[in-house]
ROTOR-435475 format. One record per residue (C-alpha): y, z, x. Coordinates in steps of 0.2 Angstrom, whole numbers, padded with zeros to 4 digits, always signed. Example, Ala and Ser with C-alpha at 12.3 -4.5 7.8 and 13.67 -1.06 7.14 Angstrom:
BEGIN
-0022+0039+0062;-0005+0036+0068;
REM end
This chain:
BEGIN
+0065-0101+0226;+0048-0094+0223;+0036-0103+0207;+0023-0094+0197;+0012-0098+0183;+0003-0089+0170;-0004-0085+0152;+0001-0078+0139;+0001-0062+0146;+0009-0066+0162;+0023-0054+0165;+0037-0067+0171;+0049-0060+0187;+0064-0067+0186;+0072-0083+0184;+0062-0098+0178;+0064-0114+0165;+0081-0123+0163;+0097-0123+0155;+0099-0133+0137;+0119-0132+0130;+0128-0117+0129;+0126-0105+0112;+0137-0093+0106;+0131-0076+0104;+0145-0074+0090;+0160-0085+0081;+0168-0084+0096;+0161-0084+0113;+0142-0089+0122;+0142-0072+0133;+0136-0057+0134;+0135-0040+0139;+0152-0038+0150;+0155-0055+0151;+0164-0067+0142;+0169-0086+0142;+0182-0097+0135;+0178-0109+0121;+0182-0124+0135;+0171-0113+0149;+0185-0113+0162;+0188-0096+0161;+0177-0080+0164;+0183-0064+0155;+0174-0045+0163;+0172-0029+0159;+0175-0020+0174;+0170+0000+0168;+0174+0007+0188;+0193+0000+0188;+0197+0001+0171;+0201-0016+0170;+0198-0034+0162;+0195-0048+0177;+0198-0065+0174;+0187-0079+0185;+0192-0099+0186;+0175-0105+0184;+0182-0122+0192;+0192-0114+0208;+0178-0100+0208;+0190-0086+0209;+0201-0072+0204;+0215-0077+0193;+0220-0060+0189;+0215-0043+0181;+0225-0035+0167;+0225-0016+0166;+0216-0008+0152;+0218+0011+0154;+0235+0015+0149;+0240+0031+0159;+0236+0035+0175;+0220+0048+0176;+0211+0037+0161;+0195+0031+0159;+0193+0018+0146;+0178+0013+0152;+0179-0009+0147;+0161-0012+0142;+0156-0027+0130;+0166-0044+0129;+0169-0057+0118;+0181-0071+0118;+0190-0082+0103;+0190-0099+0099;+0210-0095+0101;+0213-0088+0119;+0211-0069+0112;+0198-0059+0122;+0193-0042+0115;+0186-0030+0126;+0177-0013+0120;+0184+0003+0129;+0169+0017+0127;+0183+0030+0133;+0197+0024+0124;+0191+0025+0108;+0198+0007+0106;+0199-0013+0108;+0208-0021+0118;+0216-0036+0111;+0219-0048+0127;+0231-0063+0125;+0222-0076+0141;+0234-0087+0141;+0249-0073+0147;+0235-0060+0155;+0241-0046+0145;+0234-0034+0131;+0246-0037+0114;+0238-0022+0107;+0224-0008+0107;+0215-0009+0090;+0208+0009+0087;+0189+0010+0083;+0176+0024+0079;+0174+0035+0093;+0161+0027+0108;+0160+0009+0106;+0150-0003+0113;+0144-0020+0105;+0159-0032+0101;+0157-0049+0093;+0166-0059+0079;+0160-0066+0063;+0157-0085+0062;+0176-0089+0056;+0184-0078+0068;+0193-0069+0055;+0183-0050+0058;+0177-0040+0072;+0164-0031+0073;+0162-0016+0082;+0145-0005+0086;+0153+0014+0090;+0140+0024+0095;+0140+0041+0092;+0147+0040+0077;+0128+0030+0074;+0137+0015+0065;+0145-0003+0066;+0163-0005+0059;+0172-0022+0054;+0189-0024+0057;+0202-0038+0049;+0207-0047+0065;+0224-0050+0058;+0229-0033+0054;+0218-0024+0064;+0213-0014+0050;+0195-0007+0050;+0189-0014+0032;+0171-0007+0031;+0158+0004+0039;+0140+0004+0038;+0130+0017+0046;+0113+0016+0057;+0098+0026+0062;+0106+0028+0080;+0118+0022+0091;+0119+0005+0093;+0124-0006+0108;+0124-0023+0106;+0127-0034+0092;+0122-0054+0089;+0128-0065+0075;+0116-0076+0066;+0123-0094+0058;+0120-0084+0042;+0134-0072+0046;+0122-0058+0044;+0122-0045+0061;+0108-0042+0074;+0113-0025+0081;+0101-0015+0092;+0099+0003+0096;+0089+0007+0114;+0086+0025+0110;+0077+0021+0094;+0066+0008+0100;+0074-0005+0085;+0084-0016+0079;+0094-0017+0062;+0100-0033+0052;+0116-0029+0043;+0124-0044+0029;+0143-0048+0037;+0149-0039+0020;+0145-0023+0028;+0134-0016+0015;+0119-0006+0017;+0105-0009+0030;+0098-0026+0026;+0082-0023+0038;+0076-0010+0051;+0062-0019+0063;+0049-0008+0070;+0045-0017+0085;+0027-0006+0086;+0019-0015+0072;+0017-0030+0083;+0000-0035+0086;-0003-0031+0106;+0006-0014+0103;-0011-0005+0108;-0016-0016+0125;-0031-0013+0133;-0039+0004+0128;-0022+0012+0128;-0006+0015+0116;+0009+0008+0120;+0027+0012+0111;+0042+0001+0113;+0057+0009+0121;+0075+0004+0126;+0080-0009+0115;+0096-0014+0122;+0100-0033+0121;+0097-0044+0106;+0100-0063+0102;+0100-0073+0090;+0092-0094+0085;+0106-0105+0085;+0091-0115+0076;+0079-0104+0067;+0080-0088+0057;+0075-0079+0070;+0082-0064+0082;+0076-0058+0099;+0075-0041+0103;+0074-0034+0121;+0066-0020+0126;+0052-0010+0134;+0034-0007+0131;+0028+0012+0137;+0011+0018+0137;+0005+0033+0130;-0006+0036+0143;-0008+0055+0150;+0002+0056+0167;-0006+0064+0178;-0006+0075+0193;-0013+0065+0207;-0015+0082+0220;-0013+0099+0215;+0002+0108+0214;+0011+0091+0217;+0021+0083+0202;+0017+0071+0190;+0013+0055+0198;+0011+0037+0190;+0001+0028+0202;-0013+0028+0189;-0007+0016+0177;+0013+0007+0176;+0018+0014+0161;+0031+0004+0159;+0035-0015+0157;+0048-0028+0150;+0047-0033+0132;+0054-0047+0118;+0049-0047+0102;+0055-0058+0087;+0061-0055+0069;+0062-0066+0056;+0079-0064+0050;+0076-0072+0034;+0062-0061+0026;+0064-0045+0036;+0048-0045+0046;+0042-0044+0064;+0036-0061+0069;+0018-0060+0075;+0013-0078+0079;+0010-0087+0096;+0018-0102+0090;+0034-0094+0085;+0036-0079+0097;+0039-0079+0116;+0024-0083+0125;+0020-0066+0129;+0020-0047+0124;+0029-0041+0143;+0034-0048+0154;+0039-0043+0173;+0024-0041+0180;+0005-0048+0182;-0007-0041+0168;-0017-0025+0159;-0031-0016+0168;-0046-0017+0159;-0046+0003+0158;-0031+0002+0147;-0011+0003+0152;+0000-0006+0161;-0001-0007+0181;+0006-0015+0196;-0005-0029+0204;-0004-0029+0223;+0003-0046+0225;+0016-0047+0213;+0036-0045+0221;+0048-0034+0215;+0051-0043+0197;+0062-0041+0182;+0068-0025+0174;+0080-0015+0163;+0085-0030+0148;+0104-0028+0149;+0111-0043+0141;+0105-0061+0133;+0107-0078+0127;+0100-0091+0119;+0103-0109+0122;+0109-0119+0107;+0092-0129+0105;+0084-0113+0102;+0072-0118+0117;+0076-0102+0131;+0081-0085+0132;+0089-0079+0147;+0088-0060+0152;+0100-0050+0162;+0088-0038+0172;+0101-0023+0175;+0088-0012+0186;+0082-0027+0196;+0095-0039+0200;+0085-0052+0195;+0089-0066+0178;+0074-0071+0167;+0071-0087+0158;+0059-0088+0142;+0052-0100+0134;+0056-0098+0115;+0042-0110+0108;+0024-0116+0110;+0032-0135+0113;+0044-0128+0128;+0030-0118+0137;+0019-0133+0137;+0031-0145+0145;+0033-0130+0159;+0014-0126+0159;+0018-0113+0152;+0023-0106+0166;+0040-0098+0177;+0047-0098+0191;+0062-0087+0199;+0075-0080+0210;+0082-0065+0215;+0101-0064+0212;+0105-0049+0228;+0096-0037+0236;+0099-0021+0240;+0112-0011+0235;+0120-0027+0225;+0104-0030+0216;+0106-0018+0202;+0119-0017+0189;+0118-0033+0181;+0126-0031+0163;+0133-0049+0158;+0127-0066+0155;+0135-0082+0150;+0133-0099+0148;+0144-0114+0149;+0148-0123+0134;+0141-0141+0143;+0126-0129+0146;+0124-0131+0165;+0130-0116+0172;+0124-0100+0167;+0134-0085+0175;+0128-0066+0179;+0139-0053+0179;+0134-0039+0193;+0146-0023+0188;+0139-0011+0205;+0137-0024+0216;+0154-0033+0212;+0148-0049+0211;+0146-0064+0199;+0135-0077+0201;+0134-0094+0197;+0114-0102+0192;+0115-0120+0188;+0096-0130+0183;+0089-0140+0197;+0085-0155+0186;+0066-0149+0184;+0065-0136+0174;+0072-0123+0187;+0085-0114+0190;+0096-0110+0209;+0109-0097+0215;+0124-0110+0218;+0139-0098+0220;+0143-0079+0221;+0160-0073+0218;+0167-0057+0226;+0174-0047+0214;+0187-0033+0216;+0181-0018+0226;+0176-0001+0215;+0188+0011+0213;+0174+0023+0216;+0170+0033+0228;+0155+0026+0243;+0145+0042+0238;+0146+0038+0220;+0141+0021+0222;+0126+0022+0231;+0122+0036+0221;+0121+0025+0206;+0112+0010+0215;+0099+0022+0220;+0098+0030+0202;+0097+0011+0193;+0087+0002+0207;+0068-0002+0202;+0068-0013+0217;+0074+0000+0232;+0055+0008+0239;+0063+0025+0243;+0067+0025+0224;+0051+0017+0216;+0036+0005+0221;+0042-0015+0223;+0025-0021+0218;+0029-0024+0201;+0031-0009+0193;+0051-0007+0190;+0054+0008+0186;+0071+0018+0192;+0077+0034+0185;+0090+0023+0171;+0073+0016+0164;+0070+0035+0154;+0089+0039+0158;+0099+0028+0147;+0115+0025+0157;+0111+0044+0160;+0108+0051+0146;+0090+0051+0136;+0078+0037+0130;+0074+0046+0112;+0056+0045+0119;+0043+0059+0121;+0031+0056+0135;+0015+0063+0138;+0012+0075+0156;-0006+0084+0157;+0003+0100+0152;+0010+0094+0136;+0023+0083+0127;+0041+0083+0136;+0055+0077+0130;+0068+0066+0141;+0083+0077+0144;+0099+0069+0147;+0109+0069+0166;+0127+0066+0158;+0141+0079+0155;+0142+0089+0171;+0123+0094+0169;+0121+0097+0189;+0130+0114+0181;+0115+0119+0173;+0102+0122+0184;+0088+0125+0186;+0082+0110+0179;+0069+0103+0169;+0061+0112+0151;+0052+0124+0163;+0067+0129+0173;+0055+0123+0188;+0068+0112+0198;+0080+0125+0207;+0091+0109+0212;+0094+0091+0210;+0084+0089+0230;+0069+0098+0225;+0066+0081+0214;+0059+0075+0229;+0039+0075+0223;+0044+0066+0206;+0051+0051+0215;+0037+0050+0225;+0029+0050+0206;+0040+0035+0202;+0031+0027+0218;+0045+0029+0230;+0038+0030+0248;+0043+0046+0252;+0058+0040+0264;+0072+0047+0254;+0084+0057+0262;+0094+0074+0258;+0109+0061+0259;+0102+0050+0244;+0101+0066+0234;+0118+0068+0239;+0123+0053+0232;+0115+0053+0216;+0121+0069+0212;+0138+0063+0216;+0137+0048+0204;+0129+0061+0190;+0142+0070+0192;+0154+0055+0185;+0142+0051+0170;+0154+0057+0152;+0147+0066+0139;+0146+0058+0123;+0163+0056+0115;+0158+0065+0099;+0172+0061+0083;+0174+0078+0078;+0182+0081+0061;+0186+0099+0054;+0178+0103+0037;+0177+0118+0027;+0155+0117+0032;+0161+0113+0050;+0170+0128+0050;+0158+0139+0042;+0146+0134+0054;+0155+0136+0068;+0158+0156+0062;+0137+0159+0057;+0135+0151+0076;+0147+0160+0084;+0142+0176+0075;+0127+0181+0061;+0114+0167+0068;+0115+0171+0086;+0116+0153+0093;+0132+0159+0105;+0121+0170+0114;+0112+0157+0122;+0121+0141+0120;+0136+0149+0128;+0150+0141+0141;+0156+0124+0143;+0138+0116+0144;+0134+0127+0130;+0117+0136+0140;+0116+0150+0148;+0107+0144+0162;+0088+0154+0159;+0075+0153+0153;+0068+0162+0136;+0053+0163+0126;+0049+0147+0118;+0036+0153+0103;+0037+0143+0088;+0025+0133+0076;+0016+0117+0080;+0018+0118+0099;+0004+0105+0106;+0007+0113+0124;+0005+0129+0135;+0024+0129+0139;+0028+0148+0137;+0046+0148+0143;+0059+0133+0142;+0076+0133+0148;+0090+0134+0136;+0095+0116+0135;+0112+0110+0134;+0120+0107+0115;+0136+0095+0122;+0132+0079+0111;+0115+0085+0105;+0120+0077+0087;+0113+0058+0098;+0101+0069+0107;+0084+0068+0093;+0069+0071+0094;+0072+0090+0098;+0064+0103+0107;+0055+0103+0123;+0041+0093+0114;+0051+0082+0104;+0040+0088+0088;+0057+0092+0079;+0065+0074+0071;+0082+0082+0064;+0094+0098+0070;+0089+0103+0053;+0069+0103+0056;+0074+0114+0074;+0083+0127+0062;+0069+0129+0049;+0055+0129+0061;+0067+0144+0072;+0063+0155+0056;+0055+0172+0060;+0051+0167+0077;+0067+0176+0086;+0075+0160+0093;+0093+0167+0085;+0095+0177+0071;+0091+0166+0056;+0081+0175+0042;+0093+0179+0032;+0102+0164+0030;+0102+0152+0016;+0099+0133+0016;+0119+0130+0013;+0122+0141+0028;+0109+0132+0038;+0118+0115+0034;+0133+0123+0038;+0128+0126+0056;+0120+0106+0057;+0137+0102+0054;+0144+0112+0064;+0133+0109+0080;+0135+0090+0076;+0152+0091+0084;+0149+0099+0100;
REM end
């Protein structure tokens, strides 16, 4: 184990401080992410999206005890994702594919019954009394409750995104975040209306140095056993042109990092974002060492490969730390919550890695025991769980890895994906520091929501899910002929220029098995009006055409307010573009509604003469594909 120390705006790598008592994330379990844990601790309950299955893991034998079968038919992906466990034996696993929760009975290992959900979800977790279920779908941009009893979904309330992952405060009131929208929302455990949105930009530090920076990927939240306060997890992204470095070469990002680890904290009792050093953790990032005094983020030459990707959190019951999964860097962190805890630790951290190489990436659960000990890390592509327990002075040291069931994916398909989450592999990405890996824009391959800014203009990330190796060429230009000519752009993302033909292989291989979004579709008169203006009088078809719904070329892009030279764009795809905002090559466009008025006399489809019912019409319609 390595030991650093810093200020407060020391960016911490990986695994520092120790464990207080276990917390519970929700009524019903102190995990989080895809793993679970029994109120007693002695048995380990994970999400295992590759088989299709739940696995369950003696804490005290350290092993398999069994997995139980969640895809019902053979040729099904119900993709298990988030965990939680109740007081009674009863775990309940989310199943993105399935559309569904599956109610497993622990003491007999077997499901009692699939509880039907709105369509994608993610985030589980139980109210304080154990008597609802709360469930974040996300497509259908909302969070449902659900009687546990009857299974009954008993109220919906509707979000600005799609959320993931969902913490429950002692007040009853839900913590839910949403990555793509760079936020978090509070919602009252009666399901009304938002309670609070929280702009995480109006923290003070949000402009470092003499350069913007935006927060991104909020993905993980937690919640004070002690205070009325929340954690959000996320990332801070400058604003910062990226520039070419060598003409004719792409956009390289070895001027500045432009992207590091982030927590912020919301008071959940008056709605605000908490901007006090005594309260908040000790530091705006975290990950890596400081801000250059020309403005942005950027690696230092010293500092090892550090934390990255916030996947999953907890808290310990004294309110004292918050521990981080780091999916893209294999790697746990430790924060200090309060000024008290950081002076007793000098303020400082201390870490180490989980894996390395290929099982270094993917980590996607935590949990904690309930004597608060043992804190256990679930790592989905290496197939591993590990086991940290503290070292009696304010440390923490691997003490146990558990090999988990091998993937029933393809070799090709899983490197593919290490490669395409790894912030720590050098043919990817630089390992001083920097940690960025293609799933730090990509959201589990699809889009961040975020607009970045390149020398030629404003470019919106374009999602890699849904069979989009179909559609080439790539990128808004149409300047990528296929997936391998991405070559220079890694070497943008500070790879060392080592990556082989066979890497690309790979990676397109595992692209090829990321789903498009499962999008609730439900026939209405405007739906079906919509679908005859696109089909028809407003030309959409003759473009957006085919089972990707583009036709592959690249078209005149000449419309109003463009803050770029980009003459021609490629027709991008329309499968799941109701989760796909902002729109258009430049993201200028905040709503499908805002792309339709703005196409108005300006030939991109034939929209003149159509009124504002027939443009809604076509919003709803395009909402379903």
């Amino acid at each position: 184990m390595s030991t650093k120390t810093g200020s407060v705006l020391v960016l911490v790598t990986v695994l520092a401080a120790m464990l207080g008592c276990s917390s519970s994330g929700d009524g019903g379990t102190s995990g989080s992410g895809t793993t679970g844990i029994a109120r007693d601790g002695a048995l380990l309950v994970l999400a295992d999206e590759d088989n299709g299955e739940a696995v369950l893991v003696d804490t005290e034998a350290w092993s398999v005890v069994g997995t139980v079968r969640l895809d019902e038919f053979d040729g099904e992906r119900s993709r298990p994702d988030h965990v939680t466990v109740s007081s009674d034996g009863r775990a309940y696993v989310s199943l993105m594919g399935s559309r569904a929760v599956a109610e497993i009975d622990l003491a007999s290992r077997r499901v009692l019954r699939r509880i039907a959900t709105p369509a994608e979800p993610r985030g589980v977790a139980l109210s304080r009394d154990e008597r609802t279920l709360y469930v974040a779908s996300a497509t259908t941009m909302s969070v449902a409750s659900i009687d546990r009893q009857s299974g009954s979904e008993t109220g919906r309330t509707s979000v600005p995104a799609e959320p993931r992952a969902i913490a429950v405060h002692t007040d009853g009131s839900l913590l839910v975040s949403l990555p793509r929208a760079a936020s978090a929302v509070r919602i009252s455990g009666a399901m009304g209306p938002l309670a609070a949105q929280y702009d995480l930009s109006t923290r003070t530090g949000a402009r470092t140095g003499q350069v913007d920076v935006r927060p991104m990927r909020a993905s993980t939240v937690a919640t004070s056993p002690t205070e009325d306060e929340g954690y959000v997890l996320h990332a801070w992204a400058s604003d910062q042109v990226i520039t070419r470095t060598i003409p004719g070469e792409y956009y390289s990002t070895s001027q500045g990092q432009r992207v590091a680890n982030g927590v912020t904290s919301v008071d959940l009792g008056d709605d605000t974002v908490i901007d006090d050093d005594r309260r908040m953790p000790p530091a705006l990032t975290f990950g890596t060492p400081n801000v250059s005094s020309t403005g942005g983020f950027f690696p230092g030459g010293s500092v090892e490969p550090g934390f990255a990707g916030p996947s999953a959190s907890v808290i310990d019951p004294s309110g004292q730390w918050l521990f981080v999964a780091g999916e893209t860097s294999g790697t746990v962190a430790a924060i200090p919550l309060r000024r008290s805890t950081r002076a007793s630790t000098e303020g400082g951290w201390s870490y180490a890695e989980l894996a390395t190489g290929d099982d270094a990436v993917g980590l996607r659960g935590l949990a904690i025991s309930p004597d608060g000990k043992r804190l256990y890390a679930h790592s989905v592509f290496g197939r591993k769980l590990f086991e940290l327990v503290s070292n009696g002075n304010g440390g923490i040291r691997r003490s146990r890895t558990l090999e988990l069931p091998a993937s029933s994916l393809g070799q090709e398909e899983r490197i593919g994906r290490s490669l395409f989450y790894s912030s720590v592999n050098p043919r990817m990405t630089t390992t001083n520091g920097m940690g960025i890996a293609c799933a730090t824009c990509h959201i589990e391959g699809r889009d961040d929501g975020r607009t970045w800014i390149f020398m030629d203009g404003r470019r919106q990330t374009q999602t890699t899910a849904g069979g989009i190796l179909s559609t080439a060429p790539f990128h808004w230009a149409g300047d990528i002929a296929a997936i391998h000519n991405l070559d220079r752009l890694v070497a943008g993302m500070g790879g060392d220029g080592t990556i082989r033909s066979a890497d690309f292989d790979a990676i397109a291989a595992y692209i090829d098995t990321i789903p498009a979004p499962d999008m609730q579709r439900e026939e209405t008169t405007l739906v079906a009006r919509g679908r005859e203006l696109f089909e028809s009088t407003a030309s959409c078809a003759g473009c957006h055409a085919g089972a990707q719904l583009t036709d592959n070329q690249v078209h005149s892009v000449s419309m109003p307010g463009s803050l770029d030279t980009l003459t021609l764009a490629q027709t991008p795809s329309l499968v799941g573009v109701r989760v796909g905002a902002p729109y258009l090559h430049d993201g200028r466009a905040a709503t499908l509604r805002e792309v339709l008025d703005m196409s108005r006399g300006t030939g991109h489809g034939t929209l003149d003469g159509l009124s504002d019912e027939d443009l809604d019409a076509l919003v709803a319609y395009v909402e379903t594909l």
